[in-house]
TORPATOR-895438 format. One record per residue (C-alpha): residue number from 0; x, y, z; residue in one letter. Coordinates in nm, 2 decimals, padded with zeros to 4 digits. Layout:
BEGIN
<rec nr="NUM" X="X" Y="Y" Z="Z" rest="A"/>
...
***
This chain:
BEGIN
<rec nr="0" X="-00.60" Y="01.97" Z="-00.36" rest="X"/>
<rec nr="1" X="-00.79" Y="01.62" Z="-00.40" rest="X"/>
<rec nr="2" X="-00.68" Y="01.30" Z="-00.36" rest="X"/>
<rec nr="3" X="-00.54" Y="01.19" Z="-00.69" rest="X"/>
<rec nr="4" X="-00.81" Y="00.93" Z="-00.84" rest="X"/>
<rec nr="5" X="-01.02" Y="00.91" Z="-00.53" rest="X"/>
<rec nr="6" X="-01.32" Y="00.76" Z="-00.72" rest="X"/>
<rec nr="7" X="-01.19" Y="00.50" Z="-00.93" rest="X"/>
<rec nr="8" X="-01.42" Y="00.17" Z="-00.97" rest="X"/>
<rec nr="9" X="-01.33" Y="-00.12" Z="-01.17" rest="X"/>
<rec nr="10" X="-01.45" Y="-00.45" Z="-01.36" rest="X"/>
<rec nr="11" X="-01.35" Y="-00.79" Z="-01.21" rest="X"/>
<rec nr="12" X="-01.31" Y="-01.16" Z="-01.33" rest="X"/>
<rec nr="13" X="-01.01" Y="-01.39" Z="-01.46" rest="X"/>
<rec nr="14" X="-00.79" Y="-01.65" Z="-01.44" rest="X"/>
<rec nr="15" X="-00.43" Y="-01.72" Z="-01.33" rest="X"/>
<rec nr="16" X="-00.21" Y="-01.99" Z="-01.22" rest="X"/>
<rec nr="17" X="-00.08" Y="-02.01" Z="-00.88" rest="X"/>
<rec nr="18" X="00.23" Y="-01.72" Z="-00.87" rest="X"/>
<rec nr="19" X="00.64" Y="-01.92" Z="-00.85" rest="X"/>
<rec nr="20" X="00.82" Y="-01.83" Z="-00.57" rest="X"/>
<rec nr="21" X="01.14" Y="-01.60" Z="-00.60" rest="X"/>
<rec nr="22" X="01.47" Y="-01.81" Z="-00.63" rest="X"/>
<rec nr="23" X="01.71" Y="-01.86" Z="-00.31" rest="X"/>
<rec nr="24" X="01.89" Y="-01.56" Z="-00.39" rest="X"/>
<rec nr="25" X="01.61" Y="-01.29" Z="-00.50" rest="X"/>
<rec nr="26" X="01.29" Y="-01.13" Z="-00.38" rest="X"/>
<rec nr="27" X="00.97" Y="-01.12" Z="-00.52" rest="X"/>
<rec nr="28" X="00.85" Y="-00.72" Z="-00.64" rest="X"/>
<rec nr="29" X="00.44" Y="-00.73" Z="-00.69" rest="X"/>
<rec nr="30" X="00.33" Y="-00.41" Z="-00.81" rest="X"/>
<rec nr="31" X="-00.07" Y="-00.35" Z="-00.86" rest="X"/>
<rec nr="32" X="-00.19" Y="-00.06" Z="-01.12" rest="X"/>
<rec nr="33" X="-00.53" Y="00.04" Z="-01.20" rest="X"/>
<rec nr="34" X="-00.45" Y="00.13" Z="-01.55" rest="X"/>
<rec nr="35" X="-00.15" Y="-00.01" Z="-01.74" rest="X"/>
<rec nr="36" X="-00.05" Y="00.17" Z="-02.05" rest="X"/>
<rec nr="37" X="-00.25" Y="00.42" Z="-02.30" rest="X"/>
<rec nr="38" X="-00.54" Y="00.32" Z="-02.39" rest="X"/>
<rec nr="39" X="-00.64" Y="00.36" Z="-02.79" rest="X"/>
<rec nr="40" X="-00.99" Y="00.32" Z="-02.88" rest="X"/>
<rec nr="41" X="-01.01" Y="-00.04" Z="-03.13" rest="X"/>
<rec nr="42" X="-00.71" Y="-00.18" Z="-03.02" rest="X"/>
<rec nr="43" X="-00.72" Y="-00.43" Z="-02.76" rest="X"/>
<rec nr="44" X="-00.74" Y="-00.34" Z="-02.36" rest="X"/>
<rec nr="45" X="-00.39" Y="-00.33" Z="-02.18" rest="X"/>
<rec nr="46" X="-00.40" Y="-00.59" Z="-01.87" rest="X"/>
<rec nr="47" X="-00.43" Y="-00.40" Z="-01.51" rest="X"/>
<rec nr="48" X="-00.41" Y="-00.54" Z="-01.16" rest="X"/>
<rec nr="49" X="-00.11" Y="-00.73" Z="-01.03" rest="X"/>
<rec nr="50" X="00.22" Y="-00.76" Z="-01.17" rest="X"/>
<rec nr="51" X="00.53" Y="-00.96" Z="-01.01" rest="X"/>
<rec nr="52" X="00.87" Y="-00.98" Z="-01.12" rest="X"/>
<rec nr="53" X="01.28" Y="-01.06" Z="-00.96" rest="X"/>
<rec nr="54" X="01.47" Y="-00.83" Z="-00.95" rest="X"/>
<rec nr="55" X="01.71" Y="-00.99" Z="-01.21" rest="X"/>
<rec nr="56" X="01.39" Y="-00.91" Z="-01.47" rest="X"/>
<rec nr="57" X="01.49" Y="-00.58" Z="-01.49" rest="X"/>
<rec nr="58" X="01.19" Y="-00.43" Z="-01.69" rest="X"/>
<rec nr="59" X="01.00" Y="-00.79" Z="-01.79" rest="X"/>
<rec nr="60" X="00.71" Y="-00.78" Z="-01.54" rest="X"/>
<rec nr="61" X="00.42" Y="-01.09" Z="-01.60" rest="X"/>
<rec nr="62" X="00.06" Y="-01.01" Z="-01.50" rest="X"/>
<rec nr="63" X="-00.14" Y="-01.26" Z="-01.25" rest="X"/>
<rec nr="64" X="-00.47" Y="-01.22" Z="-01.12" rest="X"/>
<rec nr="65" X="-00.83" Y="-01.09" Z="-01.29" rest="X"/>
<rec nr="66" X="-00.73" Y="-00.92" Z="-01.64" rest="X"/>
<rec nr="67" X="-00.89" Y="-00.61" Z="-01.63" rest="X"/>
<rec nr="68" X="-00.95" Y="-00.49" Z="-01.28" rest="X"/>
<rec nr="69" X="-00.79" Y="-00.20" Z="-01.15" rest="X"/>
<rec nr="70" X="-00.56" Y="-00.31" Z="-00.87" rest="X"/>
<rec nr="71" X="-00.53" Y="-00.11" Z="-00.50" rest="X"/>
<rec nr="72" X="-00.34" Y="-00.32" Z="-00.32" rest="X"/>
<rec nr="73" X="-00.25" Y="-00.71" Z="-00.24" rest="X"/>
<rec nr="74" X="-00.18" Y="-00.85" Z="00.07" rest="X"/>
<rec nr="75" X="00.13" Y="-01.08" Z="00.13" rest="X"/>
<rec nr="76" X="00.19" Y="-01.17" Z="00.53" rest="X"/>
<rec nr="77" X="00.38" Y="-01.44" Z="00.69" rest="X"/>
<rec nr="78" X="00.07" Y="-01.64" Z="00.72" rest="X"/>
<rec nr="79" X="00.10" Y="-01.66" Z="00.33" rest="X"/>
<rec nr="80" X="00.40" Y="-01.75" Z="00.32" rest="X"/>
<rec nr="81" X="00.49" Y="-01.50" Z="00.05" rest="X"/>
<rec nr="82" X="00.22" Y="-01.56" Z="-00.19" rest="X"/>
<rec nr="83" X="-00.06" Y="-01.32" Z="-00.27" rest="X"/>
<rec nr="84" X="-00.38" Y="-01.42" Z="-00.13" rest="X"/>
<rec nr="85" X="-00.59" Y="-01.12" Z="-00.18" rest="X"/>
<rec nr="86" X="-00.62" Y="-00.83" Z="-00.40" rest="X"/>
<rec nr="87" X="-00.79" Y="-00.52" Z="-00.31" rest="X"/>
<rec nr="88" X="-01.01" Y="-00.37" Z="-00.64" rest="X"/>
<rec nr="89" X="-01.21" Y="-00.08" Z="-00.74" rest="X"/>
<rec nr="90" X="-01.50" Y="-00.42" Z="-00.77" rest="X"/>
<rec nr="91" X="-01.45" Y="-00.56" Z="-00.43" rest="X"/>
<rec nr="92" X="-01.22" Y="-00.80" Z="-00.27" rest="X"/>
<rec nr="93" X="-01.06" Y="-01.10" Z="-00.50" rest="X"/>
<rec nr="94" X="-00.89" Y="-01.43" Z="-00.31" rest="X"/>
<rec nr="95" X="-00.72" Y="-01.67" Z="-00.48" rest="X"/>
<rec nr="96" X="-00.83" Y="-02.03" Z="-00.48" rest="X"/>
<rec nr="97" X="-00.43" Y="-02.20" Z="-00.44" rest="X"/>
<rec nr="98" X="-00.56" Y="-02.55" Z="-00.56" rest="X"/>
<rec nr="99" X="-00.75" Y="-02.48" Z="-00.88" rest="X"/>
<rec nr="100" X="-00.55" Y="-02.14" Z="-00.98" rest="X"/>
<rec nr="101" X="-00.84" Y="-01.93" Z="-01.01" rest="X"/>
<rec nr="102" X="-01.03" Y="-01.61" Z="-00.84" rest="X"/>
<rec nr="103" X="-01.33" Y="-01.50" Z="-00.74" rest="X"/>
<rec nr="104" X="-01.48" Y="-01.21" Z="-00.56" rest="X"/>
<rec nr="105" X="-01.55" Y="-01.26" Z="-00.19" rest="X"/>
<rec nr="106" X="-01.74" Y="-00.93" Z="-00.10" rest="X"/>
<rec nr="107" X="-02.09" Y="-00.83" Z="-00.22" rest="X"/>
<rec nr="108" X="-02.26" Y="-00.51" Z="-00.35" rest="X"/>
<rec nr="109" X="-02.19" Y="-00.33" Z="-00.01" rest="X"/>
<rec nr="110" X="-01.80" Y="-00.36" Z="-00.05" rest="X"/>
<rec nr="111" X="-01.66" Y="-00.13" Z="-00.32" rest="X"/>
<rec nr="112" X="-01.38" Y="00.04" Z="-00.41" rest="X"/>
<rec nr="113" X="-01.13" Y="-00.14" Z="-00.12" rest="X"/>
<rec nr="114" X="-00.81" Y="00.05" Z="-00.14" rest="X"/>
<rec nr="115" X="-00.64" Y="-00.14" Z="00.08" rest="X"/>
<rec nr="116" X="-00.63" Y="-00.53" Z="00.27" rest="X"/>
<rec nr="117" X="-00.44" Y="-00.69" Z="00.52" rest="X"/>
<rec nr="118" X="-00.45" Y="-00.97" Z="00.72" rest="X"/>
<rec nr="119" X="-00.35" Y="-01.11" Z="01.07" rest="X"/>
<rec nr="120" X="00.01" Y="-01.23" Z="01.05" rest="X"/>
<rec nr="121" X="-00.09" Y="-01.50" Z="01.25" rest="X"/>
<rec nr="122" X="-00.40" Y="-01.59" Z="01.05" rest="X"/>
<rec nr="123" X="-00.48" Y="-01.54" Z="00.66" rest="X"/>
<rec nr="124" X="-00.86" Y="-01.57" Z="00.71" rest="X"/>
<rec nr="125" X="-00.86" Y="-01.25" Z="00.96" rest="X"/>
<rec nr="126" X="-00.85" Y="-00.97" Z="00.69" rest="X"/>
<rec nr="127" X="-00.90" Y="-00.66" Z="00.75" rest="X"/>
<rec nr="128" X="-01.03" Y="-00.37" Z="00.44" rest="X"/>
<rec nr="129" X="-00.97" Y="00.01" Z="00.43" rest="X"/>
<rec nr="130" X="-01.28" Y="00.09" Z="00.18" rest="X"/>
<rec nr="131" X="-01.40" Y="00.43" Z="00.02" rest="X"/>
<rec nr="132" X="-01.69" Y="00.36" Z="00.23" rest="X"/>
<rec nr="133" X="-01.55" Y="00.30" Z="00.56" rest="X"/>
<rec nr="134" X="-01.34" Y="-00.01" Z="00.74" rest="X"/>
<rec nr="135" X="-01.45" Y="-00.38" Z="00.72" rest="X"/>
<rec nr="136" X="-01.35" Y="-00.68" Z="00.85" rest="X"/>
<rec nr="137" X="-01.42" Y="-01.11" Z="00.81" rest="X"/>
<rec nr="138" X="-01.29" Y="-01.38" Z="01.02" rest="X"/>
<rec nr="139" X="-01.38" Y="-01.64" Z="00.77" rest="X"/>
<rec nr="140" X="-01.15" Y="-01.57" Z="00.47" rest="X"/>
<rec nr="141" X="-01.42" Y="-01.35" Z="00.28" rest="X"/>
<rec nr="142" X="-01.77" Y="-01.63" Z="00.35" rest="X"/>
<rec nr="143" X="-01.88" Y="-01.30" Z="00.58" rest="X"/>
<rec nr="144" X="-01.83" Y="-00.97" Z="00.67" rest="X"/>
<rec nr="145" X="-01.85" Y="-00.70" Z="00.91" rest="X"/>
<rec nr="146" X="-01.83" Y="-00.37" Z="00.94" rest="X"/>
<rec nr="147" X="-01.75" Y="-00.16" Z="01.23" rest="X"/>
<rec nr="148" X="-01.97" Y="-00.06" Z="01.50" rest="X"/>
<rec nr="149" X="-02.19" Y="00.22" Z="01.40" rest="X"/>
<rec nr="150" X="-02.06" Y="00.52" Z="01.62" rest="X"/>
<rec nr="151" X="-01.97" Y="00.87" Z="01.56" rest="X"/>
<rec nr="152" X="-01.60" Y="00.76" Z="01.55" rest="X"/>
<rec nr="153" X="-01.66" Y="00.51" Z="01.31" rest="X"/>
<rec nr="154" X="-01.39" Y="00.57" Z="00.99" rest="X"/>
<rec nr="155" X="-01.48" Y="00.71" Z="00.68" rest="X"/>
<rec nr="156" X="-01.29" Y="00.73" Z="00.36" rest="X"/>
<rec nr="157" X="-01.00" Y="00.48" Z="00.45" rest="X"/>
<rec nr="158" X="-00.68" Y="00.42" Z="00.24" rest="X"/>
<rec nr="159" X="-00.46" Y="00.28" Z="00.46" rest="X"/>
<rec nr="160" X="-00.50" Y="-00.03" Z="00.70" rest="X"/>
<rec nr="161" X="-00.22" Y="-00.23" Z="00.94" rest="X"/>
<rec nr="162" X="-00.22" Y="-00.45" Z="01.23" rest="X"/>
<rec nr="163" X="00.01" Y="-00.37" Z="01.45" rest="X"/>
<rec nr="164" X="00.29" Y="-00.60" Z="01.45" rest="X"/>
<rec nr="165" X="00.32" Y="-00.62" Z="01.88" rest="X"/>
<rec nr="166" X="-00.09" Y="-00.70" Z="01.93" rest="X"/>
<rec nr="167" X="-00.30" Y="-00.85" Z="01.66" rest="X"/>
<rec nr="168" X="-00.63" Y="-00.68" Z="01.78" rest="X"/>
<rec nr="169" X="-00.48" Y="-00.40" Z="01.74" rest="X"/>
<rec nr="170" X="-00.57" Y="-00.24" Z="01.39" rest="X"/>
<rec nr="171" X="-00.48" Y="00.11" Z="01.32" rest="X"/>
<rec nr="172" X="-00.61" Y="00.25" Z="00.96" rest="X"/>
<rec nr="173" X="-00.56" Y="00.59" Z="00.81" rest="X"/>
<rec nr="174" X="-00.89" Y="00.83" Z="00.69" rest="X"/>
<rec nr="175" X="-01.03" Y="01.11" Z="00.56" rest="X"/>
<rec nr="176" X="-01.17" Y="01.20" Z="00.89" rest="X"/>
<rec nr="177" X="-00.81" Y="01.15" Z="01.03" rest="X"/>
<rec nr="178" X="-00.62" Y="00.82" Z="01.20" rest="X"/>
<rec nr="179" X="-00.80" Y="00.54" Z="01.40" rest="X"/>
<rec nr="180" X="-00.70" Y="00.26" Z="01.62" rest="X"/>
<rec nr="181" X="-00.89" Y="00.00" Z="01.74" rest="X"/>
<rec nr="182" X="-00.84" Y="-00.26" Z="02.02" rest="X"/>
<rec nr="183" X="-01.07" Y="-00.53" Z="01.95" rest="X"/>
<rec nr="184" X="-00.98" Y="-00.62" Z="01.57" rest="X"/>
<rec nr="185" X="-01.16" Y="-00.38" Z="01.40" rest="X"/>
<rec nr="186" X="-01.48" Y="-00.41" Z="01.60" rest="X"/>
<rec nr="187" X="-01.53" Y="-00.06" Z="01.77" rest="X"/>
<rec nr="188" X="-01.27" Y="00.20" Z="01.70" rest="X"/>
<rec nr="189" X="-01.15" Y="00.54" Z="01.86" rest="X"/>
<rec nr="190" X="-00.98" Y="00.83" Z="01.71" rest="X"/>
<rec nr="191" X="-00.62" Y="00.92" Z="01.76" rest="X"/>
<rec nr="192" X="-00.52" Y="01.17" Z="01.99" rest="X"/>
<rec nr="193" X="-00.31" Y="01.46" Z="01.85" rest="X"/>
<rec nr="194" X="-00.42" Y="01.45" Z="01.49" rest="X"/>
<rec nr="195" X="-00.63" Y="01.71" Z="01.40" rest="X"/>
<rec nr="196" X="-00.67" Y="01.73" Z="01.08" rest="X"/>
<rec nr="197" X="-00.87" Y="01.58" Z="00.80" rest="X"/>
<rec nr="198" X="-00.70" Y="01.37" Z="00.52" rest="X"/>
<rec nr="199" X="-00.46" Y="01.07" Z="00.69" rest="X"/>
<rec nr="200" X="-00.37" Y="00.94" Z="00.39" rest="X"/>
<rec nr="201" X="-00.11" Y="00.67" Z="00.51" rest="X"/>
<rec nr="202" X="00.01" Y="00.51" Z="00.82" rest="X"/>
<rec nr="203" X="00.31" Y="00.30" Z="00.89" rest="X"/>
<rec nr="204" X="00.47" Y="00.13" Z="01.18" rest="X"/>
<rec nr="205" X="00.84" Y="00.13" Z="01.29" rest="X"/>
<rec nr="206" X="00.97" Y="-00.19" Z="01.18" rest="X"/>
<rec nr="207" X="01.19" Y="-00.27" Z="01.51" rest="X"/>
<rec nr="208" X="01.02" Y="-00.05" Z="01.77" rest="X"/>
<rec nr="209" X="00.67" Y="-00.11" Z="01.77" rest="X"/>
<rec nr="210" X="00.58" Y="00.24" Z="01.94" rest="X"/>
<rec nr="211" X="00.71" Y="00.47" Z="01.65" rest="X"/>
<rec nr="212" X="00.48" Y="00.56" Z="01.39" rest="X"/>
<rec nr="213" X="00.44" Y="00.80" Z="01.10" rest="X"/>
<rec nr="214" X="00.14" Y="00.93" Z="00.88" rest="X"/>
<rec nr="215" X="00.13" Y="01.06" Z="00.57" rest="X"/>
<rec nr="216" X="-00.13" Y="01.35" Z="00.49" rest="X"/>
<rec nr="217" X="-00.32" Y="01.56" Z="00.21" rest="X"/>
<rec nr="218" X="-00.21" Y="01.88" Z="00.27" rest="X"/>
<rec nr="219" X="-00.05" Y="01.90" Z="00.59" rest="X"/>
<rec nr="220" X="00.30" Y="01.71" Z="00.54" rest="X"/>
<rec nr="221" X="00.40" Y="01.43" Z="00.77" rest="X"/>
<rec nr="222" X="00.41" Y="01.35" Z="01.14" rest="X"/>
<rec nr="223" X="00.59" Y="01.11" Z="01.36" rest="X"/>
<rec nr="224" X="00.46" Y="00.95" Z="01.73" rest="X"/>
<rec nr="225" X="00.73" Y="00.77" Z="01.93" rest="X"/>
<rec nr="226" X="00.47" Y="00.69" Z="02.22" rest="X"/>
<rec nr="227" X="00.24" Y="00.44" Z="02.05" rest="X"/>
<rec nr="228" X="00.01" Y="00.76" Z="01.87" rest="X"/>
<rec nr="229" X="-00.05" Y="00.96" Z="02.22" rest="X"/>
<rec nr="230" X="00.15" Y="01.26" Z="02.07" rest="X"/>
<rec nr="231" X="00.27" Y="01.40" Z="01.73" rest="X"/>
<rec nr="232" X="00.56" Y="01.56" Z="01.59" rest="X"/>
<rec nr="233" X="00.57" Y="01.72" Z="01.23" rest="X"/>
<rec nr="234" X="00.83" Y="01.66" Z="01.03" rest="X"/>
<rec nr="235" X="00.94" Y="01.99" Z="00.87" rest="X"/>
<rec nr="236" X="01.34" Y="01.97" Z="00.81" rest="X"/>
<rec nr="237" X="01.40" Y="01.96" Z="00.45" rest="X"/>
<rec nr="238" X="01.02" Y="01.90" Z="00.35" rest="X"/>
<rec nr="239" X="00.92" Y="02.14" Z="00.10" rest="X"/>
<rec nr="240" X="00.56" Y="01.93" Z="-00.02" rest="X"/>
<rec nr="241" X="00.25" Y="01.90" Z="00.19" rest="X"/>
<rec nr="242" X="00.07" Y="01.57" Z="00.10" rest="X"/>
<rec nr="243" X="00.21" Y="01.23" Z="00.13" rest="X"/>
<rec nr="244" X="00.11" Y="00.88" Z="-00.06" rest="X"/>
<rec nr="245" X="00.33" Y="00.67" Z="00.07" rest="X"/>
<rec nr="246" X="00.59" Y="00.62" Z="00.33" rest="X"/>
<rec nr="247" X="00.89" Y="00.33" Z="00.38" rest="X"/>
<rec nr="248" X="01.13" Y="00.22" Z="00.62" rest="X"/>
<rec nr="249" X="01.38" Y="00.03" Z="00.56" rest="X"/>
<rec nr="250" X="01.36" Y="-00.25" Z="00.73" rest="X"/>
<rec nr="251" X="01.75" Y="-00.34" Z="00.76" rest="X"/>
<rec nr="252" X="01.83" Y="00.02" Z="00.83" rest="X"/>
<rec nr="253" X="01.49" Y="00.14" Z="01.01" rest="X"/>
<rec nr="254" X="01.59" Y="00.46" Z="01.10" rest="X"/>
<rec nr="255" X="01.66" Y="00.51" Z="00.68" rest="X"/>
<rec nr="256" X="01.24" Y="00.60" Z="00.55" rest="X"/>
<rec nr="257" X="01.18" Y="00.71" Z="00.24" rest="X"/>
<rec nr="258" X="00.85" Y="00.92" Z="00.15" rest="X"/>
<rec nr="259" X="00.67" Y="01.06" Z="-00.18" rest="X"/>
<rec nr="260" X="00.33" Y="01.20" Z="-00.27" rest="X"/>
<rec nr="261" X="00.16" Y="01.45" Z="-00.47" rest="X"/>
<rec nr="262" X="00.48" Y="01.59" Z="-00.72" rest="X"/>
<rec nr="263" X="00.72" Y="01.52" Z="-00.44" rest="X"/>
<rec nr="264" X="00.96" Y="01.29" Z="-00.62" rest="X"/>
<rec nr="265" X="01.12" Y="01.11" Z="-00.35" rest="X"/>
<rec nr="266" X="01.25" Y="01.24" Z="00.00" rest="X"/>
<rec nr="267" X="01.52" Y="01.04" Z="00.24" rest="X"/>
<rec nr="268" X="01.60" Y="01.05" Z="00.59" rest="X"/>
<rec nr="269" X="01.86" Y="00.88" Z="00.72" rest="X"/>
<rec nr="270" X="01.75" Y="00.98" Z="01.14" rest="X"/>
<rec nr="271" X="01.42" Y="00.86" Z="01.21" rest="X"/>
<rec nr="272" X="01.23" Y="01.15" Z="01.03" rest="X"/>
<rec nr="273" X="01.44" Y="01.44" Z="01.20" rest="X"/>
<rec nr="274" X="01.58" Y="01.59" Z="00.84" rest="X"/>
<rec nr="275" X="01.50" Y="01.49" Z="00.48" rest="X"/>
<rec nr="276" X="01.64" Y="01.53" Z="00.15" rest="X"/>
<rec nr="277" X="01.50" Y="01.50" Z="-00.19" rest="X"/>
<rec nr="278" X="01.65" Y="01.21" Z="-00.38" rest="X"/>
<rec nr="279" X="01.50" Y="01.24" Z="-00.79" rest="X"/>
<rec nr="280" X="01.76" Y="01.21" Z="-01.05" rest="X"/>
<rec nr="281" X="01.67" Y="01.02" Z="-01.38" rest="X"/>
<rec nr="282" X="01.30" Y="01.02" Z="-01.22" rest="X"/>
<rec nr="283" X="01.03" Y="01.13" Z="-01.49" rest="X"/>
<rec nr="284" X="00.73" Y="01.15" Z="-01.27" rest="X"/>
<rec nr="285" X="00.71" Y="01.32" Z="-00.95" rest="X"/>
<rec nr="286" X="00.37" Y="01.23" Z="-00.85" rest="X"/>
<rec nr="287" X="00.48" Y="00.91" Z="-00.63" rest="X"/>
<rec nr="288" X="00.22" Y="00.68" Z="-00.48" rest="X"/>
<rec nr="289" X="00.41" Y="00.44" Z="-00.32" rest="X"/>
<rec nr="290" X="00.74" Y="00.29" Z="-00.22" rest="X"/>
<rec nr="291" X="00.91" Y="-00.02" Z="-00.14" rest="X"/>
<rec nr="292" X="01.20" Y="-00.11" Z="00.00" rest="X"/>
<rec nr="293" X="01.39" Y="-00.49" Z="-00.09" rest="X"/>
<rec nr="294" X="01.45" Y="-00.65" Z="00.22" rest="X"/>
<rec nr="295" X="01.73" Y="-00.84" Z="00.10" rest="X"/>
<rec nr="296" X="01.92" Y="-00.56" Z="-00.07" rest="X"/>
<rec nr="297" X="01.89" Y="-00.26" Z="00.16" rest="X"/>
<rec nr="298" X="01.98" Y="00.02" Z="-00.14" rest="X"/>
<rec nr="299" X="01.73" Y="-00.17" Z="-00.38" rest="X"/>
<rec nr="300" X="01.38" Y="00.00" Z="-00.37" rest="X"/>
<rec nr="301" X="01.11" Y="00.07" Z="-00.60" rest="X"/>
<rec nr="302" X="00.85" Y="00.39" Z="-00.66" rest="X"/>
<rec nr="303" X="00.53" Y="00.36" Z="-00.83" rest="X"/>
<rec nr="304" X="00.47" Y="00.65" Z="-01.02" rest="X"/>
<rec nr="305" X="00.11" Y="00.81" Z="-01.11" rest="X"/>
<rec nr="306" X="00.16" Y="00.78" Z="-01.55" rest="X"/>
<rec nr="307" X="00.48" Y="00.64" Z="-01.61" rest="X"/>
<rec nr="308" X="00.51" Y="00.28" Z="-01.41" rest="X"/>
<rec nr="309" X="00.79" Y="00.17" Z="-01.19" rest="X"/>
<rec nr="310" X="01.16" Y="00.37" Z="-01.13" rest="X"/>
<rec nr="311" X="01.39" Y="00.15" Z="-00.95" rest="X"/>
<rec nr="312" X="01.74" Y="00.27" Z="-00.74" rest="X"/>
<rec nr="313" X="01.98" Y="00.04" Z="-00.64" rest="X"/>
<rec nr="314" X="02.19" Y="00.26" Z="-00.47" rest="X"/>
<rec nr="315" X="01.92" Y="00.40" Z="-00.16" rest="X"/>
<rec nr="316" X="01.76" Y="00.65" Z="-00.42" rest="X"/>
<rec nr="317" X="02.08" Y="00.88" Z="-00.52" rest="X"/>
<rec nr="318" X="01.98" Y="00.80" Z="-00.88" rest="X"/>
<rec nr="319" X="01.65" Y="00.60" Z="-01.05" rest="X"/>
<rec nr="320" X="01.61" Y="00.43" Z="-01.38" rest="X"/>
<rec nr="321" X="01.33" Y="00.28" Z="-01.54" rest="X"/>
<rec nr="322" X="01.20" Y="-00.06" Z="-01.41" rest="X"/>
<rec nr="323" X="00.88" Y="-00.11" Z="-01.67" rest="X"/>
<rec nr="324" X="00.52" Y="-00.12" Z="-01.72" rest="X"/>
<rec nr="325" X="00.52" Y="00.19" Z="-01.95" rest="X"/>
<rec nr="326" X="00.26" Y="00.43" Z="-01.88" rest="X"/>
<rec nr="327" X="00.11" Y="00.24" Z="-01.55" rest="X"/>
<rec nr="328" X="-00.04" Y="00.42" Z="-01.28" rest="X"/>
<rec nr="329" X="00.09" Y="00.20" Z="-01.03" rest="X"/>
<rec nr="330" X="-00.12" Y="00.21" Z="-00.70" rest="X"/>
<rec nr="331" X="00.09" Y="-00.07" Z="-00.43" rest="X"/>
<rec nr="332" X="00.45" Y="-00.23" Z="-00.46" rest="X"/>
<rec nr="333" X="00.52" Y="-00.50" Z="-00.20" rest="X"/>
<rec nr="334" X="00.82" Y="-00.66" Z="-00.18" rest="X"/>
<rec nr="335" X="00.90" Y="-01.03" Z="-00.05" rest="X"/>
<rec nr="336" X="01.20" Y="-01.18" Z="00.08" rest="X"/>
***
């Protein structure tokens, strides 16, 4: 089975003014698509990329960012203090210019199709890029960029990129060829021990204990390290689906993760990964690729679906109702306290 959309490019360009922050009592919800709607041929392009809404909006999302470019993924760390300061495109790599409201593309012809960017939490100009064509990396804020040391271990196919939140050199990122970790800040990389097969799709990192992680894989269902990644556990009770998009923890509740993929709907665990249940009433699209959890209302989270937008629960995903952008393939949903 293949990667849903692995090949999508897109076009690039517009205008927006700098995004409000949430009010005292409500998050922010960004979600990033890279189409929105149906398209019908002579009437006028649907806006794709970056959306944002509170949760008091219910359905009403507003588009920011270029018009028309098919959205991966945006990056909002401490060191941006909740705003967006990239997003990740089929086109390249956009940044936002605070000051003037505007954006503009800060990677050239060799950087295409980035599915995924973060940054140091620490640092906004350290960002990091999980690419279709490997893993780069600036310490300038976009003016130049690197990419990592050519050796045999050097990642492929990316989709998935973190620093790890106890060592800022330490970048881990999720690939075709399977998961990676580097020591050096993307520099030189090694493979992870214990993970044998092809298609990581996702990684993610324990919120509270900095030595659990989980991946997410095409075909081979999900797996769990409590050692820092030197051995692997699969996750089999009460998983029936074998490829995973996107996995959440919640970060008031962290042994509460929530997981969806390829017509999986959404599963739950409430132990750390050791059973799971699947959680889908009034969803109308299985095919989930990704999931967010509010960090100020632990029960409030939000999937992104593959052709029918966002489903939001507010009561830890017993039942789901839809949250808007009609007929969205929504690609990333982060949430902001």
């Amino acid at each position: 089975m293949n990667r849903i959309s692995r090949i999508l490019l897109s076009l690039a360009g517009g205008l927006v003014l700098f995004l409000p922050r949430a009010g005292a009592q409500e998050s922010t919800v960004y979600a990033t698509t890279i189409k929105s709607g149906i398209f019908i041929v002579g009437s006028q392009t649907p806006p794709a990329g970056v959306f944002f809404q509170h949760p008091s909006a219910d359905t009403v999302w507003k588009h920011t960012g270029p018009l028309h470019t098919r959205g991966f993924a945006v990056d909002v760390t401490p060191a941006t203090k909740g705003n967006i300061k990239y997003l990740a495109s089929g086109s390249g790599l956009h940044k936002i210019d605070e000051a003037a409201g505007t954006w503009r593309t800060v990677t050239d012809w060799r950087i295409t199709e980035v599915l995924d960017v973060t940054s140091a939490p620490s640092d906004p100009n350290t960002v990091y890029l999980a690419c279709a064509y490997g893993a780069w990396h600036s310490n300038d804020g976009g003016t130049t960029w690197n990419e990592s040391a050519q050796t045999t271990l050097k990642p492929g196919y990316t989709s998935k990129i973190i620093v790890d939140r106890s060592n800022e050199k330490r970048i881990y990122c999720a690939a075709y060829d399977g998961a990676f970790v580097s020591e050096d800040g993307a520099v030189t990389w090694k493979k992870l021990d214990g993970l044998t097969m092809h298609g990581i799709l996702t990684i993610q990192q324990h919120p509270v204990s900095p030595n659990i992680f989980v991946v997410g894989t095409e075909d081979n269902g999900m797996y769990i390290s409590s050692d820092a990644c030197a051995t692997w556990k699969k996750m089999e009770a009460g998983v029936d689906h074998s490829t995973f998009y996107a996995i959440a923890f919640d970060p008031q509740h962290p042994e509460t993760m929530y997981a969806g993929g390829f017509v999986t709907g959404v599963y739950k665990s409430i132990n750390g990964g050791a059973s799971w249940r699947r959680m889908n009433d009034g969803l109308k699209d299985l095919n989930i690729h990704t999931i967010a959890v509010d960090p100020r209302e632990s029960g409030r989270l939000y999937v992104g679906t593959y052709c029918e937008g966002v489903y939001r629960s507010d009561d830890g995903g017993m039942h789901w109702r839809y949250a808007g952008l009609p007929g969205a393939q929504v690609w990333d949903i982060k949430i902001i306290k």
